[in-house]
C-alpha positions as CSV (number, residue, x, y, z in Angstrom):
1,X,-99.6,22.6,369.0
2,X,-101.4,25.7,371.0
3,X,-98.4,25.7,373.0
4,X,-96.1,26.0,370.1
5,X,-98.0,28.8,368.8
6,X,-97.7,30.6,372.2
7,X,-94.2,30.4,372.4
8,X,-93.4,32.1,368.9
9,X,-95.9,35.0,369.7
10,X,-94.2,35.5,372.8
11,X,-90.6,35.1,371.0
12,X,-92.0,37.4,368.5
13,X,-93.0,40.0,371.4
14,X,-89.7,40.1,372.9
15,X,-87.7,40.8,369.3
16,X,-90.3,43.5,369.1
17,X,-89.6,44.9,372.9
18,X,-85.9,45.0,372.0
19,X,-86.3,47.1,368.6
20,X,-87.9,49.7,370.7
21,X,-85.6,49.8,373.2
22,X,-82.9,50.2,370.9
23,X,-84.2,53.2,368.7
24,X,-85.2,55.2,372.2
25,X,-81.3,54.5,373.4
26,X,-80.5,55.8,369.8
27,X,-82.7,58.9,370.0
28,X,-82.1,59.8,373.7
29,X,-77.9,59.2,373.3
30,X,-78.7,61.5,369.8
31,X,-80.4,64.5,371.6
32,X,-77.6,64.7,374.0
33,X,-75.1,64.3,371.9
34,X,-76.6,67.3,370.5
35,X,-76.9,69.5,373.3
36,X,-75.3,68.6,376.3
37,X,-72.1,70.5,374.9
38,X,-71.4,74.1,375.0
39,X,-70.8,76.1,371.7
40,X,-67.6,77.5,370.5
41,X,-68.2,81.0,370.3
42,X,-66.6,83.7,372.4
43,X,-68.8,85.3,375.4
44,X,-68.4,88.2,377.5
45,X,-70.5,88.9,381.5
46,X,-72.7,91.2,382.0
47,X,-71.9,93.6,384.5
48,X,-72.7,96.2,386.9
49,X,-69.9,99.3,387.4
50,X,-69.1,102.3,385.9
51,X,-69.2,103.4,382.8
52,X,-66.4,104.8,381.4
53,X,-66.5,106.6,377.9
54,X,-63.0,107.1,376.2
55,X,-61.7,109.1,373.6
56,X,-58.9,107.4,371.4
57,X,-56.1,109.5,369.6
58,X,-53.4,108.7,368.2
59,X,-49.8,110.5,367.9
60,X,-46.2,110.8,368.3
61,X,-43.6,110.8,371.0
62,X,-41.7,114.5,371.2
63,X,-39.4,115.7,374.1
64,X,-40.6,119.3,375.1
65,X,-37.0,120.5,373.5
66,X,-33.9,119.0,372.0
67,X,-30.6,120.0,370.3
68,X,-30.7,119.4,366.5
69,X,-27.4,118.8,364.9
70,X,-26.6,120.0,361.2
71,X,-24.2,119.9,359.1
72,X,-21.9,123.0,358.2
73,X,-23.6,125.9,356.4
74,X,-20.9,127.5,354.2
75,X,-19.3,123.5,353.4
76,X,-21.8,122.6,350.6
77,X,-22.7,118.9,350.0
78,X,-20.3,116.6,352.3
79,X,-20.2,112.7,353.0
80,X,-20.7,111.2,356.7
81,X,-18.2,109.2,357.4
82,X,-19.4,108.3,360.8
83,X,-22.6,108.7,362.9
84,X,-23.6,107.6,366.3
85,X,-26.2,104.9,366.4
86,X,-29.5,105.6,366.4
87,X,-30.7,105.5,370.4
88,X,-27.8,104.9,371.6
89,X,-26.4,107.1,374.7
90,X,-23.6,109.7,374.5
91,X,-21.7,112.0,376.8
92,X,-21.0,115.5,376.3
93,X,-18.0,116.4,374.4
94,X,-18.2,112.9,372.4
95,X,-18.2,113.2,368.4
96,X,-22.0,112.4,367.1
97,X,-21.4,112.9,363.5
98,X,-18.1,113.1,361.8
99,X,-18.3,114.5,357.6
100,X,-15.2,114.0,355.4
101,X,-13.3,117.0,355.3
102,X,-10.5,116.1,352.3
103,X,-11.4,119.1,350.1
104,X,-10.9,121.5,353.3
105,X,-7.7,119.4,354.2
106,X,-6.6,120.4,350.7
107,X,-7.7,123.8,351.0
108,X,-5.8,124.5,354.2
109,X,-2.6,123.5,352.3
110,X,-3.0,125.8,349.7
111,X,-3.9,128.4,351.7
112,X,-0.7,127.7,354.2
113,X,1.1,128.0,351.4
114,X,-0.7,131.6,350.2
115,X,0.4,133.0,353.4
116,X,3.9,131.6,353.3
117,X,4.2,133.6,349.7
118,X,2.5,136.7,351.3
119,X,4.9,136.4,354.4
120,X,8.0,136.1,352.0
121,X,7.1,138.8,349.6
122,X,6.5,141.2,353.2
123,X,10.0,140.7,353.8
124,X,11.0,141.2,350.5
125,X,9.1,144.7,350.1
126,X,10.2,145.9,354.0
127,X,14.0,145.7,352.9
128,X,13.8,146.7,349.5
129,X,12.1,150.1,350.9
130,X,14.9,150.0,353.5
131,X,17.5,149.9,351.3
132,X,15.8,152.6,349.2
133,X,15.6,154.8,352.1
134,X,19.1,154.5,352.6
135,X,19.8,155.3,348.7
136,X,17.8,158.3,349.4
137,X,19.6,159.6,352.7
138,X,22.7,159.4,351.2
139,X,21.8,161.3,347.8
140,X,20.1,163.6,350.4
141,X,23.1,164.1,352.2
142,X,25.4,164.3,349.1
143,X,22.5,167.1,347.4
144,X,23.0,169.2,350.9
145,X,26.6,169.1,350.7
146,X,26.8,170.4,346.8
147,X,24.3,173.1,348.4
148,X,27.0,173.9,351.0
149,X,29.7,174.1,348.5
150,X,28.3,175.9,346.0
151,X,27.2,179.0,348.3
152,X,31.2,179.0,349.3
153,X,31.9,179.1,345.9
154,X,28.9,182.4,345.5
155,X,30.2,184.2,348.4
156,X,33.9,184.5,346.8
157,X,32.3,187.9,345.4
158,X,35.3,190.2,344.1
159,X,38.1,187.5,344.6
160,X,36.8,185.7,341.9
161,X,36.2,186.8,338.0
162,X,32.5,187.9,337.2
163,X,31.7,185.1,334.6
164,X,32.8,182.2,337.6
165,X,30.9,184.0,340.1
166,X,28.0,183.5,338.0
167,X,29.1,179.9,337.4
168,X,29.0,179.5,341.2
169,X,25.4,181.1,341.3
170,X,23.9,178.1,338.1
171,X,25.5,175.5,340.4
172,X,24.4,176.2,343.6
173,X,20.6,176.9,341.7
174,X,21.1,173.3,340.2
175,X,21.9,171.7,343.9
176,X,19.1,173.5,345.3
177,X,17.0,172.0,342.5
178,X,18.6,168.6,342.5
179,X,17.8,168.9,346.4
180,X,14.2,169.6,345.8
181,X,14.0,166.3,342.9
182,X,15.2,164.5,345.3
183,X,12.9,165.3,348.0
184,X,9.8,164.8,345.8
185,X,11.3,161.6,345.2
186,X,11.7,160.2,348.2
187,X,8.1,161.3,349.2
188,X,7.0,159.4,346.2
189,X,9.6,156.3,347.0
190,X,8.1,156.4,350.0
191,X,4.5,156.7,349.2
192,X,4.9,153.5,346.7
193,X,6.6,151.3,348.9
194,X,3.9,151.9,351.6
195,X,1.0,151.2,349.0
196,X,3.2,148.3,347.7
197,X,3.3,147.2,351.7
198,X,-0.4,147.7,352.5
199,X,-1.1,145.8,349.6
200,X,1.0,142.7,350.4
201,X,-0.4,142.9,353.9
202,X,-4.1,142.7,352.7
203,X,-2.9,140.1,350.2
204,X,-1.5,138.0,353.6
205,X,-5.0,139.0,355.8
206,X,-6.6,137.2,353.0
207,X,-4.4,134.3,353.2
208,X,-5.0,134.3,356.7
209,X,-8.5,134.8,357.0
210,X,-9.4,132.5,354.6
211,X,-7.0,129.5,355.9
212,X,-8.9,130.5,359.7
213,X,-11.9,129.7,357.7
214,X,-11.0,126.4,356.6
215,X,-9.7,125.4,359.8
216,X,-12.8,126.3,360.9
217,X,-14.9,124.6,358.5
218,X,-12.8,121.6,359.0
219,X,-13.2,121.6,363.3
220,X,-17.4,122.0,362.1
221,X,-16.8,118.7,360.4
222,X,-16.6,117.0,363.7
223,X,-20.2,117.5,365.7
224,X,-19.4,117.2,369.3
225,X,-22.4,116.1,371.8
226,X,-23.2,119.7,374.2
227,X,-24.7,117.1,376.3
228,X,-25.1,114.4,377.6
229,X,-28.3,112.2,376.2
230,X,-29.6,109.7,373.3
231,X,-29.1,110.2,370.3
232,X,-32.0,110.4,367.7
233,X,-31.1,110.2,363.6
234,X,-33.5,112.5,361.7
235,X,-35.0,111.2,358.2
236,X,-32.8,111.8,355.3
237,X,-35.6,113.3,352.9
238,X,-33.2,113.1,349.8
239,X,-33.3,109.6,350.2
240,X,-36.9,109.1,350.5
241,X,-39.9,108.5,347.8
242,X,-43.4,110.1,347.7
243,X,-44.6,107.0,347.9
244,X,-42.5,105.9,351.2
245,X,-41.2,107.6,354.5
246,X,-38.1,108.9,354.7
247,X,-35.2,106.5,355.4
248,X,-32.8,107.6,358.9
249,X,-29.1,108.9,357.5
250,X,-26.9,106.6,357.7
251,X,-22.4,106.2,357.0
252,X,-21.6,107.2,353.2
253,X,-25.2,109.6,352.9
254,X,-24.0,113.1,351.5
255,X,-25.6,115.8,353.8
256,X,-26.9,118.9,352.1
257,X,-26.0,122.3,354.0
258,X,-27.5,123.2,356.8
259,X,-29.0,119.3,357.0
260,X,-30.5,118.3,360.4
261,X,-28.6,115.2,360.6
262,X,-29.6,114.1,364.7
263,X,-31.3,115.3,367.9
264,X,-30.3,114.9,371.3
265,X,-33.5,115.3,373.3
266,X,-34.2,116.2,376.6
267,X,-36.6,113.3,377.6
268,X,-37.2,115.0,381.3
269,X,-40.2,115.8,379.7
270,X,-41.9,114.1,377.2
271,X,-44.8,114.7,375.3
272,X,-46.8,113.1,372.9
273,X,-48.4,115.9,369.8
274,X,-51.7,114.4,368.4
275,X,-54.7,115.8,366.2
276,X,-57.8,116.6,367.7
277,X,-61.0,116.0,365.8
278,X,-63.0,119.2,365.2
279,X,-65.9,117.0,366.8
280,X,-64.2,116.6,369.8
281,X,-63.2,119.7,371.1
282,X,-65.5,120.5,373.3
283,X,-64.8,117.3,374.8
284,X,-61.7,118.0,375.9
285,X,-60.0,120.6,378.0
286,X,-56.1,121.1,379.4
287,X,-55.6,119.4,383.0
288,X,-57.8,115.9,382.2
289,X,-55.5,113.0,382.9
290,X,-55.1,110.4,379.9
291,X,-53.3,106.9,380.0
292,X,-50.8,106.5,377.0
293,X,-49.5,103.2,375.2
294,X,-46.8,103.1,373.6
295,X,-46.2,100.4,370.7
296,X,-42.9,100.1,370.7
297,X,-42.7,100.1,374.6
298,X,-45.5,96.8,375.2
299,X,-47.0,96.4,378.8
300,X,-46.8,99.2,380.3
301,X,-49.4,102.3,380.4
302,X,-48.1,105.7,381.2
303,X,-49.6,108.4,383.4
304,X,-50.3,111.8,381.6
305,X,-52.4,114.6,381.5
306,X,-53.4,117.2,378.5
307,X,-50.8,120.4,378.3
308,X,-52.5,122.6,375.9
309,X,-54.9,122.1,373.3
310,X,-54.5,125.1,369.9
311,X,-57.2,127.7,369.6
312,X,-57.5,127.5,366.1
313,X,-58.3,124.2,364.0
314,X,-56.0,123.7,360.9
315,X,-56.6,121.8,357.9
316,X,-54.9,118.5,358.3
317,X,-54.6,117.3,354.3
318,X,-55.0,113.3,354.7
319,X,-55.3,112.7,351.1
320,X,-59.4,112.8,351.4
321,X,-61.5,115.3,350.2
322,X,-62.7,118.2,351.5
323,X,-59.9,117.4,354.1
324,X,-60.7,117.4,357.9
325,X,-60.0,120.5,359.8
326,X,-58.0,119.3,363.6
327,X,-56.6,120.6,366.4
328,X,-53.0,120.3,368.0
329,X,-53.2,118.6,371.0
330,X,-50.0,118.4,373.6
331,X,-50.2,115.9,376.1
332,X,-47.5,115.7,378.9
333,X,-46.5,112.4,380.5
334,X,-46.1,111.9,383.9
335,X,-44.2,108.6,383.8
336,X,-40.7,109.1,381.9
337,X,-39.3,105.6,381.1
338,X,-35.9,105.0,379.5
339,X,-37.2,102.8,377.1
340,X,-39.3,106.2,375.4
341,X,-37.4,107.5,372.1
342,X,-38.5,110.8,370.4
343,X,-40.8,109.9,367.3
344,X,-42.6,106.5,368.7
345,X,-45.9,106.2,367.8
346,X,-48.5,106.5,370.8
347,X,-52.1,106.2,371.9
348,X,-53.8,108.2,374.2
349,X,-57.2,107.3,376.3
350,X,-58.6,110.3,377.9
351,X,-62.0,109.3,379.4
352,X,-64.5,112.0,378.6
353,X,-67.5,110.6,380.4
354,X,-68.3,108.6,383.7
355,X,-71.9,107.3,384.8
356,X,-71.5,105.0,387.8
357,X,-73.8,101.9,388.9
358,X,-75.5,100.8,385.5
359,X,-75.5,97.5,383.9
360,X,-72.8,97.1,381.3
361,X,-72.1,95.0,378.2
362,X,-69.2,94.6,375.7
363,X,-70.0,96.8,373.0
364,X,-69.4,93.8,370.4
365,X,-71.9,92.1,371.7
366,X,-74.7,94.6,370.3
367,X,-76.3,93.5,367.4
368,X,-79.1,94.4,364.6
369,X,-82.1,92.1,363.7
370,X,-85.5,93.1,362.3
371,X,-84.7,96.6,363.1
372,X,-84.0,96.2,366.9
373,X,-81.3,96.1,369.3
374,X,-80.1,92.2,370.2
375,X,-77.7,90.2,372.3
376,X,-77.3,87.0,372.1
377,X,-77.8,85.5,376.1
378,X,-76.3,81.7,376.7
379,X,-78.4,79.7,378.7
380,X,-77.3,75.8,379.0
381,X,-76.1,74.8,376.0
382,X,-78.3,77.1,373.1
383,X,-78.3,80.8,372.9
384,X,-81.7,83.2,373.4
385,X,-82.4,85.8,371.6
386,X,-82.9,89.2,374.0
387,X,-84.2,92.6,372.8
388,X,-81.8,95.4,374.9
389,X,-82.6,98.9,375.3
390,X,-78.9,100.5,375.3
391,X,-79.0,104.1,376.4
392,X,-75.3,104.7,376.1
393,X,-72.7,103.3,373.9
394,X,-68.9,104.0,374.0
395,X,-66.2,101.9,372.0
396,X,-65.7,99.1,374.4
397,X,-68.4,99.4,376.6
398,X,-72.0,100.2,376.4
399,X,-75.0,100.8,379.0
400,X,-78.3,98.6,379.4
401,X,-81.0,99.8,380.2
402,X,-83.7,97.1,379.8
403,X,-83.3,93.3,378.1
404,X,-80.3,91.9,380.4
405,X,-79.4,91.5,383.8
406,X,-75.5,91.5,385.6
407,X,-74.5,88.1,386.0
408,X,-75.6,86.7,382.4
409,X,-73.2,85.2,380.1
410,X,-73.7,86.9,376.5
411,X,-72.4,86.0,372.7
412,X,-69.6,89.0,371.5
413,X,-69.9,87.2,368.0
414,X,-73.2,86.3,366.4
415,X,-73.7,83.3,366.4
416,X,-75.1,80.6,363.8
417,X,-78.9,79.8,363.1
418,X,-78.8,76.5,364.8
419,X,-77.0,77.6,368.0
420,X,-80.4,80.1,368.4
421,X,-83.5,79.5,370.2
422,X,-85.4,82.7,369.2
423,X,-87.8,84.4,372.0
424,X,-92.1,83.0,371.8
């Protein structure tokens, strides 16, 4: 019986052995199930180098100078028919923007047909004065021949009776007379059918001039490249809302006069204009070198350098109130790539400030709590809680002075309560 009762304990033992076992395998496979894995949440190193502090500012591409083309002054409102496409390339001499020139065509035919008139009615005035001179020269003649006659007849004296004597004196007074009409009339023939003349010669100088003037306007309805380059359409602000930018013109827009319709620049020199912060000024001076990005050119970063900076701030009206007062700022690029179009937006980083050999941190990884200055340090698989003493702080970048050593592995987002161990 004893040895009955010695057998359950010991069966009893072992169950009880086995329960133990069991809830420690639990507990241990819990614990590193728990934390033998390494939290998802971005990091950044800590790291020793210079610091570099950069100043941001954004713009737009312009070429130092280009050749605006617009549309015909004295033409009024006209139609493009055709227009080159926007960036592409075009040789000098070749048509950029063609306008519909129907009412001009029209106009050249009725003026043709003006001077045709004026020409014909020249012709007709020339011979009728010609054959009115010759009217003239003979009645001239005829007058100085009854002149002639009628002094024979005077200078019969005694040969003749008293009373035709005198006869012969009225008619050789009416000759003389009749001579004298006529010469007052031929001056006055004369006179006429030069004014008559002059004024169908003005009237075919103004047939003239204004079909020149058409035939003009019409060869300024063709806009002809002066060089070779790329074509850039300008904003049609007609077409555009206050609420919108300003579409490109395109085929079938009506130009105003004097529109700018395209630009052929001259990227051998390209520039990008930006506004300059009244803060940052004296930040800034002409000569620093600045690396440009370009959004609509991805990849690459250009070379460049400031070309001028204005002496006077202007008021730059953002819609906020009071609005800022900026400066013009020209930089000049170095790099000139093919792929850089007049009007693409651009950002500049010119780096205002260098410290060397100091410990660095990303600047996102600089937090608030309790009122001091954190980062978040990864150690295994839990993050610690560091006080840092940051002595200068750009936008990417940002020096340690205290808190954090190079070579450490810190949080750039904060991370959640139960990834935290917090400092004793």
């Amino acid at each position: 019986m004893m040895r009955r009762l010695l057998k359950r304990l010991g069966s009893r033992a072992g169950l009880l052995t086995m329960a133990v076992l069991v809830v420690l395998g639990a507990g241990a496979f819990a614990t590193v199930g728990r934390g033998g894995s390494v939290p998802d949440l971005p990091t950044g190193d800590v790291t020793r180098g210079e610091f570099v502090d950069n100043l941001e500012l954004r713009g737009e591409i312009r070429p130092l100078k280009s050749i605006v083309m617009s549309s015909p002054m004295q033409s009024g409102d006209l139609q493009i028919l055709k227009l080159a496409t926007n960036g592409s390339k075009v040789k000098a001499g070749d048509i950029v923007v063609q306008f519909d020139g129907t009412t001009l065509e029209r106009t050249i035919q009725e003026k043709q047909s003006e001077l045709k008139q004026a020409n014909a009615e020249i012709e007709q005035a020339t011979a009728q004065a010609r054959i009115a001179n010759e009217q003239n020269a003979t009645a001239l003649m005829k007058a100085k021949y009854d002149i002639e006659r009628a002094k024979l007849d005077v200078n019969k004296g005694e040969t003749v009776s008293r009373i035709e004597n005198e006869q012969a004196k009225l008619a050789l007074a009416d000759a003389e007379q009749r001579l004298k009409e006529l010469d007052e009339k031929m001056r006055s023939d004369k006179t006429g059918a030069e004014a008559d003349l002059a004024s169908k010669i003005r009237k075919r100088e103004k047939a003239l001039f204004d079909l020149k003037r058409a035939q003009d306007g019409l060869a300024r309805l063709q806009l002809k490249a002066p060089s070779d380059g790329v074509v850039n359409v300008l904003p049609n602000y007609r077409a555009g809302s206050m609420m919108g930018a300003s579409p490109e013109f395109r085929q079938g827009d009506r130009a105003w006069a004097g529109a700018a319709i395209l630009e052929l620049p001259d990227l051998s020199s390209v520039h990008l204009l930006a506004r300059l912060d009244e803060s940052d000024r004296s930040r800034l001076q002409a000569g620093q070198a600045a690396s440009v990005r370009i959004e609509a050119v991805p990849g690459s970063d250009f070379k460049a350098k400031i070309d001028s900076i204005s002496m006077l701030a202007r008021v730059d009206y953002q819609g906020t109130w009071p609005p800022p007062r900026n400066f013009d700022l020209d930089l000049v690029l170095i790099d000139v790539d093919p792929r850089i179009r007049p009007g693409m937006t651009a950002v500049a980083r010119v780096a205002v400030e260098r410290i060397p050999n100091v410990v660095l941190i990303p600047s996102e990884a600089i937090f608030q709590h309790d009122g001091a200055t954190i980062v978040y340090e990864l150690k295994g698989t839990e993050f610690h809680e560091r006080r840092v003493q940051i002595t200068k702080r750009g936008k990417e970048q940002a020096i340690v002075a205290s808190g954090i050593a190079a070579g450490d592995r810190i949080a750039t987002r904060r991370p959640s309560p139960e990834m935290i161990r917090r400092s004793e």
